[in-house]
C-alpha positions, 0 to 999 in steps of 0.5 A: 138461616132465613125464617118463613116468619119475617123478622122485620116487615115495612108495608107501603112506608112514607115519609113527607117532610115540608118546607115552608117557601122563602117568601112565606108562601105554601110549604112544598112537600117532598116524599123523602120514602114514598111507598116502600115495602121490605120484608127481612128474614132472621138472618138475613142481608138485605141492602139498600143502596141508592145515590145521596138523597134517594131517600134510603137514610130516611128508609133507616130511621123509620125503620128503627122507628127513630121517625114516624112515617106520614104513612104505612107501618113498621112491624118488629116481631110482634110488634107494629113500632111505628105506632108505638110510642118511644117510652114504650119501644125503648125495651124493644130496641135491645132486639135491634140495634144500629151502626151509623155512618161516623163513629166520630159522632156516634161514640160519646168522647166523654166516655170509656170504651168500656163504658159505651159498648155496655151503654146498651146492657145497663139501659135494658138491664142485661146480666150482672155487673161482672157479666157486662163487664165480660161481655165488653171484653168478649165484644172487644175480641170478636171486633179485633181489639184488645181488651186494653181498649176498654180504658181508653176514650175514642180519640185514642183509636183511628177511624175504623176502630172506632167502627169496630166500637160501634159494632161492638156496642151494636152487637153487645146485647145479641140483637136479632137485626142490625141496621148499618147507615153508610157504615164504611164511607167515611173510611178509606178504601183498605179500611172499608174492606177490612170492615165488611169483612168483619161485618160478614164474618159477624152475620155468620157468627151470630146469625143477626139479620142485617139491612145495609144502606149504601149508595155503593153496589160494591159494598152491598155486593161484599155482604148482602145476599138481596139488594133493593135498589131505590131511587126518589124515595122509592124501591125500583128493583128488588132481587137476589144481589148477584142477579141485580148486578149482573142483569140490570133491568131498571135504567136507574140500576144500569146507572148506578152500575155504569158510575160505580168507581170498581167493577161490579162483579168485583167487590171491593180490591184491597 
């Protein structure tokens, strides 16, 4: 169920990166985010799509106050992060929490399955010994996999298993907001659908706020209710998911829309 209170509030975000010139010259800058708002509501689902280099991964960092805008602020809660130092956001990111786009280089191969899904119950000290040792097992079952998989290391699993890891250890000390980066687009077709479905099926469980960053409008139409769409660093039309697609008013989206591999209107086939 949505809040009156948003849960997460971004306010006129950007982010400039520059890039000294070959010859030594003046750095050029580019506005990778260029005056972004978003707000997101407990429970909700919120995508962000747009092509490679709109700016929309760059969007996820300074939201997970993994980077530091140029200007605007980030707001969790209480709590404005992106003017916190990280020493003093480490304890506020059992509240949110990210699955990025490779779980290959996302998951630690050094480590157990085990050992990864309760990396964040032993950084931020949540329940007993035998109590994350459950709580693995719990996040290992809502995920669809078996308990076994708690010896094994990621190179025993395929793809999109190991995203279902990611999630799992995501999700592992209840979150109020998730963050998925690209999260089904270096997974085939079939396995992508399997993985949304699992996501929305996730969201009605545990009722998490979710953003999803996709340059896919398929994928954003499967899970998100509301979508932004953002083109050169910045958000070109906004509004309820099924009303964007089927009524496009920014050229930009009508693009997106025209170049999208599956019909619209349909989701992702299986």
């Amino acid at each position: 169920m949505s809040s009156c209170n948003p849960l997460l509030v971004a306010e006129d975000l950007a982010r400039i990166y520059r890039r000294r010139g070959r010859t030594g010259g003046a750095s050029a800058a580019h506005a990778a985010v260029d005056g972004v708002s978003l707000a997101v509501n407990s429970g909700e689902t919120v995508g962000v799509v747009g092509e490679s280099g709109s700016g929309k991964s760059t969007l996820a960092r300074l939201l997970l106050a993994l980077e530091k805008p140029d200007r605007g602020t980030v707001r969790f809660g209480d709590a404005v992060i992106s003017d916190l130092p990280e020493a003093v956001v480490r304890p506020l990111r059992r509240r949110f929490q990210a699955v990025f786009q490779d779980p290959s280089t996302s998951l630690d191969p050094c480590l157990t399955v085990g050992r990864i899904i309760s990396e964040p119950l032993d950084a931020h000290h949540i329940g007993t010994t035998a109590e994350r040792r459950q709580r693995v097992a719990d996040m290992l079952e809502q995920v669809g996999l078996s308990s076994d998989a708690a010896r094994q290391y990621p190179s025993a699993f395929s793809g999109g298993e190991r995203q279902r890891i990611a999630i799992a250890r995501a999700l592992a000390p209840a979150p109020q907001l998730l963050v998925f980066d690209e999260p089904v687009s270096s997974l085939d077709v079939s396995i992508q659908a399997q993985i949304l479905d699992l996501v929305a099926e996730l969201h009605r469980r545990h009722d998490v706020a979710m953003v999803l960053i996709s340059h896919d409008l398929g994928v954003v139409r499967r899970v998100c209710e509301r979508v932004c769409v953002m083109h050169r660093g910045k958000f070109v039309e906004t509004g309820a998911t099924e009303i964007v697609l089927k009524n496009p008013e920014h050229p930009y989206t009508k693009e997106l829309l025209a170049a999208s591999p599956r019909p619209p209107n349909a989701g992702l086939s299986f």
